[in-house]
C-alpha positions in Angstrom: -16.6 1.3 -25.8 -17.3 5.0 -25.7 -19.3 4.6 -28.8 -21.0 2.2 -27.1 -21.8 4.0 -24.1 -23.2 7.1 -25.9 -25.5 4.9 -27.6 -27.3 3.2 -24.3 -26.9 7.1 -23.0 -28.8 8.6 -26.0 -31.4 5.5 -26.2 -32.3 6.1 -22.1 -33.1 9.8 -23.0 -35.4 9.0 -25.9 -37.2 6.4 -24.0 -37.6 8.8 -20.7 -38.6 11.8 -22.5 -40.6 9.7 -25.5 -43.9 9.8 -23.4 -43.4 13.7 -22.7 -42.5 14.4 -26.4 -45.8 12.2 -27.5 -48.4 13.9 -24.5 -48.4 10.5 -23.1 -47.8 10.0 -19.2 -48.5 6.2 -18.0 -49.6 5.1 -14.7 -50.8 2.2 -13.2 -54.7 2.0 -12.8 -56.2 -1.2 -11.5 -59.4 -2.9 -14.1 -62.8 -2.5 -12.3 -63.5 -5.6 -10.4 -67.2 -7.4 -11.2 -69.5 -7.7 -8.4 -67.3 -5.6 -5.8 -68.4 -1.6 -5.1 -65.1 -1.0 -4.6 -65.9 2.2 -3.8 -68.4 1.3 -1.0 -65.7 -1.0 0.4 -63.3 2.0 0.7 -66.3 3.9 2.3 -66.3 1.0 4.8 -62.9 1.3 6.0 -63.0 5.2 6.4 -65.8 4.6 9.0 -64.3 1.9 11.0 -60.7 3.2 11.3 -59.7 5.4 14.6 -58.7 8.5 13.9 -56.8 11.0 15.9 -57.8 14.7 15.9 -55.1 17.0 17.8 -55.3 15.6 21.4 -58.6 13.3 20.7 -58.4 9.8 19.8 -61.8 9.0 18.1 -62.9 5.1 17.7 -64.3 3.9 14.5 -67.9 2.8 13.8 -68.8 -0.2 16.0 -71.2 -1.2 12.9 -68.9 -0.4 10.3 -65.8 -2.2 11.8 -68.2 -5.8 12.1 -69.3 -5.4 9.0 -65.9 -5.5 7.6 -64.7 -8.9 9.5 -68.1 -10.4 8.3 -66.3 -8.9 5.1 -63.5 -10.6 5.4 -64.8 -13.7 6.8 -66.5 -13.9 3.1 -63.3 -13.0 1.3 -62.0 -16.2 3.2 -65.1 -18.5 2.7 -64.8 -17.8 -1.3 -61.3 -19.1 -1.5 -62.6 -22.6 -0.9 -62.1 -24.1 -4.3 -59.1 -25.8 -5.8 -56.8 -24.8 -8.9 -53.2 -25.2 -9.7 -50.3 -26.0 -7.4 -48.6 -22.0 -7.4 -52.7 -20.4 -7.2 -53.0 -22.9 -4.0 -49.8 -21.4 -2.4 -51.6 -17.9 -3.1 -54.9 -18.6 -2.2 -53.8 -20.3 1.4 -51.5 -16.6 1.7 -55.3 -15.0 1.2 -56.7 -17.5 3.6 -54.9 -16.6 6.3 -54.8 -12.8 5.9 -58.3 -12.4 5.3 -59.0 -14.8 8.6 -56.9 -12.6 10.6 -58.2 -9.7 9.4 -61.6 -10.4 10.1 -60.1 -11.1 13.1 -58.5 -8.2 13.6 -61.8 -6.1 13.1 -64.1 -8.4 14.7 -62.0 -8.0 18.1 -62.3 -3.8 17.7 -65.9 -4.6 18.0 -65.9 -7.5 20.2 -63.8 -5.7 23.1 -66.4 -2.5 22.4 -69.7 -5.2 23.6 -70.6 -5.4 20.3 -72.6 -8.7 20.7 -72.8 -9.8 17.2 -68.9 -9.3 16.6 -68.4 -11.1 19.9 -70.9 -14.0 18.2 -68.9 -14.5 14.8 -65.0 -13.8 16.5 -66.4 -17.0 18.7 -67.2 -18.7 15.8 -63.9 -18.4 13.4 -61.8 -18.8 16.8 -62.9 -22.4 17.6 -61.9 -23.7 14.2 -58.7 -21.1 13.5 -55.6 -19.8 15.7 -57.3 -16.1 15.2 -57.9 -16.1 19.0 -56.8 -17.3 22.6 -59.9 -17.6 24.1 -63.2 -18.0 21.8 -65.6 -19.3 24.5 -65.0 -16.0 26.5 -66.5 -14.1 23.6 -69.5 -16.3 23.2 -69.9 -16.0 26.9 -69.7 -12.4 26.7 -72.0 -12.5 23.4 -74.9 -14.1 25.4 -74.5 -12.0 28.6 -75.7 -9.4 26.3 -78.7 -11.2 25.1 -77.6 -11.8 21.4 -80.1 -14.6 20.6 -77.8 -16.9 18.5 -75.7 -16.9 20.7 -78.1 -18.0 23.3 -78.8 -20.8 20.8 -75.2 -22.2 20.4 -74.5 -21.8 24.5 -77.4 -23.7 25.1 -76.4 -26.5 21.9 -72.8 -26.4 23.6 -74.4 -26.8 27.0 -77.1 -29.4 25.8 -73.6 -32.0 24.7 -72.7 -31.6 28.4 -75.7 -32.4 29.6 -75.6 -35.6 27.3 -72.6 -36.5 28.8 -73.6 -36.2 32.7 -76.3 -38.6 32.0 -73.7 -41.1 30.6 -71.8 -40.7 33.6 -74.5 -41.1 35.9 -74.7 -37.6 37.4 -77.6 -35.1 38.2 -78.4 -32.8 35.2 -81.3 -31.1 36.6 -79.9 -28.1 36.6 -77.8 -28.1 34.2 -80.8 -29.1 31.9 -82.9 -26.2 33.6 -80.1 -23.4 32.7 -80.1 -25.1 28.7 -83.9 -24.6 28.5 -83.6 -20.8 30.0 -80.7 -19.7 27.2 -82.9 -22.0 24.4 -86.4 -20.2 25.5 -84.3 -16.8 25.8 -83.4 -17.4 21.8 -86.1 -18.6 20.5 -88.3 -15.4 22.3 -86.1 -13.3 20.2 -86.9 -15.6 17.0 -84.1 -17.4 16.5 -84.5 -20.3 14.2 -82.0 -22.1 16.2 -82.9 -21.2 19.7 -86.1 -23.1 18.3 -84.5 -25.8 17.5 -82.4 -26.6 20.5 -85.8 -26.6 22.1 -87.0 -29.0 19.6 -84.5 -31.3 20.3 -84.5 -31.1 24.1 -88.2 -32.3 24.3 -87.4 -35.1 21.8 -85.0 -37.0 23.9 -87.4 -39.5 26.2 -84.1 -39.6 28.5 -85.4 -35.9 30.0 -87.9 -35.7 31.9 -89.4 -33.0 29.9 -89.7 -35.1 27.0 -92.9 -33.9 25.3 -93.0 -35.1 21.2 -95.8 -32.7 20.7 -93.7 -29.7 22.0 -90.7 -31.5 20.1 -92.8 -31.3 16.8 -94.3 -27.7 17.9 -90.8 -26.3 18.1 -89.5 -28.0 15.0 -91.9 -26.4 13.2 -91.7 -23.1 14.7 -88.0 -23.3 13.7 -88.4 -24.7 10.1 -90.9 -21.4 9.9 -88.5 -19.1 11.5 -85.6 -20.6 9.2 -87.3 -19.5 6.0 -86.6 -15.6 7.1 -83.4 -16.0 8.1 -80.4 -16.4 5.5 -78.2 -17.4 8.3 -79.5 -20.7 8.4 -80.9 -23.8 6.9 -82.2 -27.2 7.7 -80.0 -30.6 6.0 -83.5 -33.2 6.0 -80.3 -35.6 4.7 -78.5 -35.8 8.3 -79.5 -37.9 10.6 -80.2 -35.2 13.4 -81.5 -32.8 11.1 -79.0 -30.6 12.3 -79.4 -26.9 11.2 -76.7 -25.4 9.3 -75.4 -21.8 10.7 -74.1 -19.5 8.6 -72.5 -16.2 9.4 -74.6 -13.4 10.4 -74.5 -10.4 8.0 -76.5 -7.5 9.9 -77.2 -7.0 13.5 
């Protein structure tokens, strides 16, 4: 037994000292990713993380801390594929942390009246548990004049007003208010804005139903659409909705 023991005893010293002996030291370094400036990405964090010098507590870049939840909010979008039964259980993990942390950097922004922060955190709240109260931030998004945000209030707004005429109830106003946010977007050259606009003077159940303003605005928005990367017009839907994507830059 003793024999034995000196053996494992001896064998643990070779392999510790082996690398030593050989000029060898091994550590861990990670292969370079493709496609990801890994380096601006670390840059990115070091801007939008608080810091604390002696008795001052200074906040992160507004900028810089949006930029990364729009980061994140990719990271989460590209894990939309299948594959096997173990990579699902570690692609939903991923899922979910990168929601919350875009999330989680968003909501620095948001609470500093960063409008487009405000825009997107409304956006991933309504269709993930990331936050309590989405609607305030778009509210808060278009008090500040952020044009897409404008465009969704008045969409949002636009549903309701649908509704009070199925119920039987004066819209007036309420249609009034949609054309002010709609006409506020679309003065700011927001594709959508445009559109909302389109679509309010193609419905012969208002009574400012005009085609040729519908057509006017459609095309002003199919125009403004081919400059912005954000969105896109699907000719196979029915209601030629638009499709919004995630705002990258302010």
């Amino acid at each position: 037994m003793r024999k034995i023991s000196v053996f494992i005893a001896v064998m643990a010293a070779i392999i510790i000292m082996t690398p030593a002996a050989f000029g060898i030291s091994y550590r861990y370094y990670a292969e370079p990713v493709t496609g990801i400036n890994i380096e601006s990405v670390r840059e990115l964090f070091v801007r939008a993380m608080d810091k604390q010098s002696g008795d001052t507590y200074i906040e992160g870049d507004v900028k810089a801390q949006y930029e990364l939840g729009v980061l994140f909010v990719e990271m989460y979008n590209a894990t939309q594929f299948d594959g096997s039964v173990d990579y699902d259980e570690a692609k939903n993990y991923g899922k979910l942390f990168n929601l919350n942390q875009a999330a989680y950097w968003l909501r620095k922004a948001a609470y500093r009246d960063y409008a487009p922060a405000q825009y997107l955190l409304y956006n991933i709240g309504r269709w993930a548990d990331v936050d309590s109260a989405p609607y305030m931030w778009l509210d808060k998004s278009v008090e500040l004049g952020y044009a897409r945000a404008q465009a969704q209030k008045a969409d949002l707004e636009l549903n309701k007003v649908d509704s009070m005429i199925h119920k039987g109830e004066d819209f007036t106003e309420a249609l009034k208010q949609v054309i002010r946010l709609a006409e506020k977007s679309a003065e700011q050259g927001d594709a959508f804005g445009m559109y909302v606009l389109s679509r309010i003077y193609k419905n012969k159940r208002y009574p400012v139903y005009d085609e040729s303003k519908s057509a006017e605005w459609e095309k002003k928005a199919r125009k403004a659409a081919k400059n912005d990367p954000t969105i896109d017009f699907d000719d196979d839907d029915e209601e030629d909705l638009p499709k919004i994507r995630e705002k990258k830059k302010k």
